[in-house]
ZADO-1210 file (C-alpha; in nm, 4 decimals, padded with zeros to 6 digits):
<atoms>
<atom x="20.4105" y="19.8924" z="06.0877" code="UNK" pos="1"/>
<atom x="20.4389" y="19.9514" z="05.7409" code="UNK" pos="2"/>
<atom x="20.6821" y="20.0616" z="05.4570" code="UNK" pos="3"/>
<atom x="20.6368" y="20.3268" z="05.2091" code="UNK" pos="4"/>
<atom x="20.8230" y="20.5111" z="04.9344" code="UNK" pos="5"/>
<atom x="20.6966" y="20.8468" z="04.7122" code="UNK" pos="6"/>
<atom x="20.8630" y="20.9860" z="04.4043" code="UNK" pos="7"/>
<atom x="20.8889" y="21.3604" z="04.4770" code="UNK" pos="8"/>
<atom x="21.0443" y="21.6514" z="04.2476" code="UNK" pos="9"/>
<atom x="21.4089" y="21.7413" z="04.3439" code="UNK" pos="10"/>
<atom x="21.3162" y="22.0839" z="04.4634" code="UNK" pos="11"/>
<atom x="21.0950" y="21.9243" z="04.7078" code="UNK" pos="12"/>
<atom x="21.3584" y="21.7569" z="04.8531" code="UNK" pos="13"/>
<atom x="21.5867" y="22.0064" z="04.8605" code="UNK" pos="14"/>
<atom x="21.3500" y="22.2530" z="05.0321" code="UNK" pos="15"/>
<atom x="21.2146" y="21.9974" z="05.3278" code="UNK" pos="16"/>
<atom x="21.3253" y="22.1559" z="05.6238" code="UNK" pos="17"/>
<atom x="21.4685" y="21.8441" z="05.8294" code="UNK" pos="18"/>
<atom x="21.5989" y="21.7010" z="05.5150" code="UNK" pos="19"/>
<atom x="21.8417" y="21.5237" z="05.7048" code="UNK" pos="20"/>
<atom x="21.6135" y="21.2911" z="05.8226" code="UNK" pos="21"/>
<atom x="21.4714" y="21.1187" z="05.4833" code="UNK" pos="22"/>
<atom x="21.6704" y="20.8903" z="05.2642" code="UNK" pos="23"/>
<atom x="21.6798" y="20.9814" z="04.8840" code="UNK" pos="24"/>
<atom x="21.7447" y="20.7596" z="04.5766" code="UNK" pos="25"/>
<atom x="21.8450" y="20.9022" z="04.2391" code="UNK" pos="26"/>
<atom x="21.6726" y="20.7558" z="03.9300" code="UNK" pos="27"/>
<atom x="21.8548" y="20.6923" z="03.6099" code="UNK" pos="28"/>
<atom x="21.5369" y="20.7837" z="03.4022" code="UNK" pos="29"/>
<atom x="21.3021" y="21.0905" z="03.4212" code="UNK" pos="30"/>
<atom x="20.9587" y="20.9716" z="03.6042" code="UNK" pos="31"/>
<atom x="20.7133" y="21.2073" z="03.4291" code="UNK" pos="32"/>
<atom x="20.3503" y="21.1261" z="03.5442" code="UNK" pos="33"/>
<atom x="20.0284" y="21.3349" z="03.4536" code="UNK" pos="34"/>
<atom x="19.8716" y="21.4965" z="03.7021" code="UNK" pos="35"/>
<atom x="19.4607" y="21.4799" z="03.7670" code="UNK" pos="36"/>
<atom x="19.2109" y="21.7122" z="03.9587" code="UNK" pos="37"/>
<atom x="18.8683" y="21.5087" z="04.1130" code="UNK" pos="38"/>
<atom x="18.6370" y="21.5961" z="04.3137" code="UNK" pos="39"/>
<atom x="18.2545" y="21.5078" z="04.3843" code="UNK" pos="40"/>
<atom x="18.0073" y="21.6370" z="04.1104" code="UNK" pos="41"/>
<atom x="17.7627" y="21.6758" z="04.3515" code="UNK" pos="42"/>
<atom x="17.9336" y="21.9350" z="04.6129" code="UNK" pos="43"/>
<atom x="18.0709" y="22.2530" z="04.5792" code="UNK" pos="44"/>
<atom x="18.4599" y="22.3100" z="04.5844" code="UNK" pos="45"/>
<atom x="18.5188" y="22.5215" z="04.8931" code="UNK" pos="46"/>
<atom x="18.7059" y="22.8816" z="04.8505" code="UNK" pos="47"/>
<atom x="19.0283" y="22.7050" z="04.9739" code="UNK" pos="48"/>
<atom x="19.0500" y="22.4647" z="04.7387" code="UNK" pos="49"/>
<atom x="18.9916" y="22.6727" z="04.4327" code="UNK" pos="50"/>
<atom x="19.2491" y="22.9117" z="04.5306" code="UNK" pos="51"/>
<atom x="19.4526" y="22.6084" z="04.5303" code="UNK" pos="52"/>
<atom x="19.3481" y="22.4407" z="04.2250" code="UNK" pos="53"/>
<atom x="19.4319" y="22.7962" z="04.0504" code="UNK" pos="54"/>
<atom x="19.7833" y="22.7293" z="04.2322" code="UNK" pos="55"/>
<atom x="19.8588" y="22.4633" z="04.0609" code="UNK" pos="56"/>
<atom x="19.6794" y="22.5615" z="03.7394" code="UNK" pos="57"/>
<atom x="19.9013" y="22.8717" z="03.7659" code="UNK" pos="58"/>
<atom x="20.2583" y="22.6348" z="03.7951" code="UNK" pos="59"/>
<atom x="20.1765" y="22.4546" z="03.5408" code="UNK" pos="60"/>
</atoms>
């Protein structure tokens, strides 16, 4: 058994569909974290992850 917590974007929250079911927590501060891309050097990025990786390019 084991206990975990994640710090997710309002929206996200707000747009789970069985939001009912999770527990939220407002924060007094704004969390603002930077946001990093890795993969292996040494194989290619399949066709589904670069269409995602422009995704996210793309929202930010």
């Amino acid at each position: 058994m084991g206990l975990g917590f994640t710090v997710l974007p309002h929206f996200a929250v707000d747009d789970f569909l069985k939001s009912n079911l999770i527990k939220t927590h407002p924060l007094p501060t704004l969390i603002k974290e930077t946001i990093y891309l890795c993969h292996h050097i040494n194989r290619p990025l399949l066709n589904r992850m670069k269409r995602m990786v422009m995704h996210v390019k793309d929202w930010m």
